[in-house]
N, C-alpha and C positions, 0 to 999 in steps of 0.2 A: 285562034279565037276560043277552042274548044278546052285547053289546057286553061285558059285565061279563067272561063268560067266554073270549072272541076275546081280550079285554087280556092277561088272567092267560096263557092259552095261549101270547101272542108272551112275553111275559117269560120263561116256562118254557123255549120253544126257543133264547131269547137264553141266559138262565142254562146251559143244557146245552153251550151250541155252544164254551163257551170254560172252560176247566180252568183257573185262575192257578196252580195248585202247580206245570202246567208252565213258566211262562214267569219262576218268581220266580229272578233271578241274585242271590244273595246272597256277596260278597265275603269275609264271615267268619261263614260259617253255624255255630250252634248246637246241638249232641246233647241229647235230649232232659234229660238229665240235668243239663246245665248251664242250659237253660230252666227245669227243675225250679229248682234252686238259686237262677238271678234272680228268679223269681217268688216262691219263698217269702220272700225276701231282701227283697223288696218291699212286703210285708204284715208280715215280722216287723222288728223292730228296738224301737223305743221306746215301740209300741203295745205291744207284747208286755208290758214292766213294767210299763204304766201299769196293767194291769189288775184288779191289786188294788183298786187307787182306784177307778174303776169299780165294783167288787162292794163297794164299803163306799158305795157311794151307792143301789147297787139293792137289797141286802140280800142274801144266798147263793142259794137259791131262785129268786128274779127272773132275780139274773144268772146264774144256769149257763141257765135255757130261754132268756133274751133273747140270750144267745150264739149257742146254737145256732141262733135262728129269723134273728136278724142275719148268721149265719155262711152260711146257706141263701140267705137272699135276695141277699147278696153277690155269693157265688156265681152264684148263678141269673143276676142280670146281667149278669156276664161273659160267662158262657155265651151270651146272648141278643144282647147286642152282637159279639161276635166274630162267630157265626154267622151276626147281618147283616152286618160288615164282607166276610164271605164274601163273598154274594149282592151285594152294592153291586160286590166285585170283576166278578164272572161279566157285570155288566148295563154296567158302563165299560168292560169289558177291558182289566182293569188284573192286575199280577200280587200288587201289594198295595198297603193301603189304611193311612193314620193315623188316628188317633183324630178328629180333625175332619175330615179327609177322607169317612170313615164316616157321619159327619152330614151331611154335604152333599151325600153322594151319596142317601141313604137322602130327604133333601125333594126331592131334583132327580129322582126318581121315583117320590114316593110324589101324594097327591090334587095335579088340578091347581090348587087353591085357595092349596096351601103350595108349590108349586113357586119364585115368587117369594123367598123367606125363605133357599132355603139358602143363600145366601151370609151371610147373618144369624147361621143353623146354625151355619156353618164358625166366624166370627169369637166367637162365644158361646161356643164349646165351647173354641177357642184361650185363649180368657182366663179360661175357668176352671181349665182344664189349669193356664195359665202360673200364675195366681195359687193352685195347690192346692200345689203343688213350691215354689214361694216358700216359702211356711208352712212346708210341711213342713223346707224348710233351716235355716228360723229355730230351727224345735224341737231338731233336730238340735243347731243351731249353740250353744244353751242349755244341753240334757241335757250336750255333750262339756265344757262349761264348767264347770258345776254338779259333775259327777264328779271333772274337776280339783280342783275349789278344795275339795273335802272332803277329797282327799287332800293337797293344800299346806296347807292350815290347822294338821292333825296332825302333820303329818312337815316342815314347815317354817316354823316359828314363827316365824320371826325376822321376817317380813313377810306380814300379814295381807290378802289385795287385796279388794276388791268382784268378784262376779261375775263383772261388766262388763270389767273389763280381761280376764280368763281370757276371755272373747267374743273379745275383743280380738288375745289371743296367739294363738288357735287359727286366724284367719282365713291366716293366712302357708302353713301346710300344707296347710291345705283347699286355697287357691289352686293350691298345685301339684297336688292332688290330681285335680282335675276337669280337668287338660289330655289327663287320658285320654278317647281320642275315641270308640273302639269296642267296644261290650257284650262282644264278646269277649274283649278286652282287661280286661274288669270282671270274668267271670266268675269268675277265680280269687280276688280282691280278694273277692267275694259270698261264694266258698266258704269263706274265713279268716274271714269275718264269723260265717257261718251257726254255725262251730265255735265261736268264740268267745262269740256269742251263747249256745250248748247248754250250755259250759261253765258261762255267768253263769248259765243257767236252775238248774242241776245244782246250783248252791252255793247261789241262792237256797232250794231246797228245802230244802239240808241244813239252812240254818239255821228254817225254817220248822216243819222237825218234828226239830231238834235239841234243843225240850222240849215238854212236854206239853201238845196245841191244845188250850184254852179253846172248847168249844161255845156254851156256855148264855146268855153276853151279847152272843151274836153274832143279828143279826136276819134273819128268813128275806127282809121286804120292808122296803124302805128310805123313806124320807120322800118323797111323790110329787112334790113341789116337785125331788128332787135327780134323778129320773130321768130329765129333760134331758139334764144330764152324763153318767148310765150312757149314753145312746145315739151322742151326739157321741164319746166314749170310743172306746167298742166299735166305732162307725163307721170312723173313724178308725185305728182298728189294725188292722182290717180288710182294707178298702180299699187296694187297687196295683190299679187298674183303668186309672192313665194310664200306668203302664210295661208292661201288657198287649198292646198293640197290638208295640210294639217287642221286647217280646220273642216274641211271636208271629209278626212278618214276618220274624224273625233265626233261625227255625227252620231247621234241615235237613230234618226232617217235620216242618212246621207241622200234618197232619193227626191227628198224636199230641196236638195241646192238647185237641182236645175230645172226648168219649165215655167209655166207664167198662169199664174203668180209664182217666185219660189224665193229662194233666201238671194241668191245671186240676183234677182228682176229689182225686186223690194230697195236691198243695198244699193244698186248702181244708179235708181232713179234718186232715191234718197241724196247720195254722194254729187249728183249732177246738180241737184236744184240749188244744195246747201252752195256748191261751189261758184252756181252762175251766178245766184243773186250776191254772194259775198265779191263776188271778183268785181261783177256789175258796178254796184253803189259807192263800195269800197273806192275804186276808182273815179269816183266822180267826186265822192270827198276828200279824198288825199293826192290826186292826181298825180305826177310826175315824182315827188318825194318820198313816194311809198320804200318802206324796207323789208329784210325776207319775211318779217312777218308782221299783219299790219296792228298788231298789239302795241308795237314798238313805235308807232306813230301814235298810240293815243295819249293826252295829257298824264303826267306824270301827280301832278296833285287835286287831284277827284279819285274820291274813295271810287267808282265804280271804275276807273281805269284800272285805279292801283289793284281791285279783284280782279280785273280781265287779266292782267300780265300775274297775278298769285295763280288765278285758274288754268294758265296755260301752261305755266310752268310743272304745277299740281299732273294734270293732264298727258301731258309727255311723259312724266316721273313714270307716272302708270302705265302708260304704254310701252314702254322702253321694254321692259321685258318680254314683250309681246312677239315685238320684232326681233328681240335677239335668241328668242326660243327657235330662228331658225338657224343663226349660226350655231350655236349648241348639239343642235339633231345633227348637223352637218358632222360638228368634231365626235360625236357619240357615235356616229355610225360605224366613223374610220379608225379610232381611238381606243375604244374600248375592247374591242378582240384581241389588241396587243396587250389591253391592262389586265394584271391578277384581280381577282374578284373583289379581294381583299382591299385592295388601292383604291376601287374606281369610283366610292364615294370621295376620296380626298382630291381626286384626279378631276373630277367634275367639278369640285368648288375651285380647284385652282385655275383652269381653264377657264372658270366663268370667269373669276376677277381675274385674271391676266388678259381676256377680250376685252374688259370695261376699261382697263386700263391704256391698253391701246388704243381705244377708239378714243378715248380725250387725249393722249398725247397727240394724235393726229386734227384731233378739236383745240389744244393750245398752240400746235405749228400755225395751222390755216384756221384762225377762226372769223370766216367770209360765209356768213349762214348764206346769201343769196347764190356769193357763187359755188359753195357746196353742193345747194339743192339743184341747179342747171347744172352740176357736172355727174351727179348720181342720178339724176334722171333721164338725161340726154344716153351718159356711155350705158350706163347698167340695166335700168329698167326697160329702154327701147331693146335691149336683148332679151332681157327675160320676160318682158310681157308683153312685145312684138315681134321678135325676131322669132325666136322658139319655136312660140304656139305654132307662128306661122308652116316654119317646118316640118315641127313633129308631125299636124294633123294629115301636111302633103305627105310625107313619107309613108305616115301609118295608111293612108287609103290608098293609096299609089294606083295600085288594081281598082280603082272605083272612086275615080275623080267626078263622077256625075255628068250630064248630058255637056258636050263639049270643054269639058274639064273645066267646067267653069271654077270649082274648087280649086285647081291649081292655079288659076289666073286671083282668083281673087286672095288667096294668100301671097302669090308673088307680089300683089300690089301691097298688103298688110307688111310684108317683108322688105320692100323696097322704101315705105313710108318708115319704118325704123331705121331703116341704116339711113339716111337722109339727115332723120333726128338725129340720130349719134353723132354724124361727121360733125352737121351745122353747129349741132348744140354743144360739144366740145370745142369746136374753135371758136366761139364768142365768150364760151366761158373762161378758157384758157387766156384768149386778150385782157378778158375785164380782169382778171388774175394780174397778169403782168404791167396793166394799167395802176393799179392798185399797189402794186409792190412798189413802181416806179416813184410814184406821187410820195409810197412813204421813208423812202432812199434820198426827197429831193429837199 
C-alpha cells in the first residue's frame, strides 16, 4: 500500500513541477473562436447529411436518444484523452503531445507489465489515424463527385459520365488544395465551409417542411438487423477526435478546450442538436429512400436545391484538407528525417498529391458513399474515438482508478461499446457491399 502511494506522490510532484502552456512556442497560434470553428468543421460536414439515413435505419425514437448517448460518450472521450495528453505532457516535459505520442506516453508510464508495448502504442494508434483520414478522403472525394454529376446530368445533357470520371476530375483541385500547410491558414477555408454547410442545412429544412410531414408511417424503432448502420452512421459523423489533438496544441489558450463552458462543451452541443434535429425531420420527410447524404434526395430543378448540392459540394472541397492535414503530419513525422533538407519541400508536394490520388482511386473502385461512411466509422473511428481513449486513460491512471475503480469499469464499458460497433457495423456493411455487387453482376 505504502509503495503504491510513494509512486502516485513522485508523479504528482513531477506533474506539478512543470506547466506545458508555459513552454508551448506555437508559430501560428489559434483564438479560441477559430479552434471553435476547426473543431466543429471536423465533426460536421458529410456526417451531418448522412443522418437522415441513419434515423431511417434506427427508426425516430431510437435515433434522437442514440444520438444523444453517442453524442455524450463521444464527447466524454475527448475529454478523457486530451486531459491525459495533459498529464503525459506534465510527466515527459514536453510542451505538447500528438495523438500517438499521447499513447506512448500514457504505456511508458502506466503498469510496469505494459511499459514494453508503447512503442506498439505509438505504431497502432498511427495507422489507425493514418487509415481513418484515408476513408474519410475517400468519402469526401465520392459525395463532391456524386453532387457533381447530379448537377451535369440535369443541366448538361449532352454528355452523360459515370460517377467515376467526376472522382476523376475533382482530384486536380483537391491536389492543389491540400499544399496548404498550416491550420491557420485552413481556418478561414473551415469558416467558408461551416457557412456554407449552415446554408445547405437551412435549405434542407426548407424543403423538409416545405409540405406537410407524414407522421403515421414513420417508425418509432427500426429493424434490429439495420442498427449496425445507425451506429457506424452516427459514429462516424460524430467523431474529429484525430484532428483534436492539433487543433488543441494550435491553441493560443489551449486551457479554454476543456471545462464548461469551453471550445469542446460549446462544439459538441452545437454538433448534437444540428444532427438530432436534421436526422429527426429529415427522416420523416424522406423516409425509407433516404441516401448517404440527404442533398441527393432533394429535387434536382429548384434553384434552392441545386445551391444546397453546389453548397455541399463547395463545403467538403474546403474541408478536405482539414482532414487530410492529419495524414500529412502522420507522413512528416516518419518521412522527413530520412529526407535531405533540400528535397523535403518537393517531397511534401509529392506525398500530398500521391495521397489525393489514392484516396479517389479507391473512391472510383467503391464509390458506395453510404457503405463507405458505415465501414470507416464502424472499423476506424470506434477505435480511435472509443477504443483508445478508452485504454490510454485506464492505463495512464492504473495507480488511481478512483473509489472502487469505477474508472476502469466505466471505460471497459466505453471499450466494450466500440468493439460491438466495429464487429456489427462491419458485417452489415460488408453484406450491403456484397448485396450491391451481386444485383450489379445480375
Amino acid at each position: 500500500m505504502y509503495p503504491k502511494l510513494e509512486k502516485m506522490s513522485e508523479k504528482t510532484v513531477k506533474e506539478d513541477e512543470y506547466n506545458p502552456y508555459e513552454h508551448r512556442k506555437i508559430e501560428k497560434p489559434n483564438s479560441d473562436i477559430r479552434s471553435l470553428a476547426n473543431l466543429i468543421k471536423s465533426s460536421l460536414g458529410s456526417g451531418l447529411l448522412a443522418m437522415p439515413l441513419a434515423f431511417s435505419n434506427s427508426g425516430w425514437a431510437v435515433g434522437i436518444i442514440g444520438t444523444i448517448v453517442i453524442a455524450f460518450v463521444c464527447g466524454h472521450c475527448v475529454h478523457i484523452f486530451v486531459k491525459t495528453s495533459r498529464g503525459c505532457c506534465k510527466l515527459v516535459r514536453r510542451p505538447l503531445l500528438s495523438y500517438s505520442e499521447t499513447c506512448k506516453a500514457a504505456f511508458e508510464h502506466g503498469p510496469k507489465s505494459l511499459r514494453p508495448f508503447a512503442f506498439a502504442a505509438q505504431l497502432f494508434s498511427e495507422f489507425a489515424l493514418f487509415f481513418t483520414y484515408i476513408g474519410v478522403c475517400c468519402i469526401f472525394t465520392v459525395l463532391i463527385a456524386d453532387s457533381l454529376k447530379q448537377l451535369f446530368d440535369e443541366y448538361v445533357t449532352t454528355t452523360v459520365l459515370p460517377v467515376e470520371y467526376y472522382c476523376l476530375i475533382i482530384l486536380v483541385p483537391l491536389c492543389l488544395m491540400v499544399q496548404i500547410r498550416h491550420l491557420k491558414w485552413l481556418a478561414p477555408f473551415s469558416l467558408i465551409a461551416n457557412i456554407l454547410l449552415i446554408a445547405t442545412f437551412v435549405i434542407c429544412m426548407y424543403y423538409i417542411f416545405g409540405d406537410e410531414i407524414n407522421f403515421t408511417d414513420k417508425r418509432i424503432s427500426g429493424d434490429l438487423s439495420r442498427f449496425p448502420a445507425f451506429l457506424s452512421t452516427v459514429i462516424f459523423a460524430m467523431e474529429g477526435i484525430g484532428v483534436v489533438m492539433p487543433v488543441e496544441n494550435t491553441m493560443k489558450k489551449p486551457q479554454h478546450f476543456l471545462g464548461c463552458p469551453s471550445v469542446l462543451v460549446v462544439a459538441m452541443s452545437t454538433i448534437m442538436l444540428l444532427y438530432s434535429i436534421l436526422g429527426l425531420f429529415g427522416y420523416f420527410r424522406y423516409g425509407d429512400v433516404l441516401r448517404g447524404s440527404i442533398t441527393l434526395n432533394l429535387p434536382i430543378d429548384d434553384w434552392p436545391a441545386v445551391c444546397a448540392k453546389t453548397f455541399i459540394a463547395l463545403s467538403i472541397f474546403f474541408t478536405y484538407p482539414l482532414h487530410f492535414f492529419v495524414v500529412l503530419d502522420i507522413f512528416t513525422r516518419y518521412a522527413e528525417p530520412h529526407i535531405k533538407k533540400e528535397y523535403r519541400n518537393f517531397a511534401q508536394i509529392l506525398a500530398r498529391t500521391s495521397c489525393v490520388w489514392i484516396c479517389g482511386g479507391i473512391g472510383i473502385a467503391l464509390p458506395m458513399l453510404e457503405q463507405i461512411i458505415n465501414i470507416v466509422g464502424a472499423l476506424f473511428y470506434s477505435i480511435l474515438g472509443l477504443i483508445i481513449p478508452g485504454v490510454i486513460e485506464t492505463v495512464f491512471r492504473w495507480e488511481d482508478l478512483g473509489r472502487w475503480n469505477w474508472i476502469f469499469w466505466k471505460n471497459l464499458l466505453i471499450i466494450l461499446f466500440g468493439v460491438c460497433s466495429l464487429v456489427s457495423g462491419c458485417t452489415v456493411s460488408v453484406m450491403d457491399i456484397i448485396s450491391i455487387l451481386n444485383k450489379k453482376t445480375i
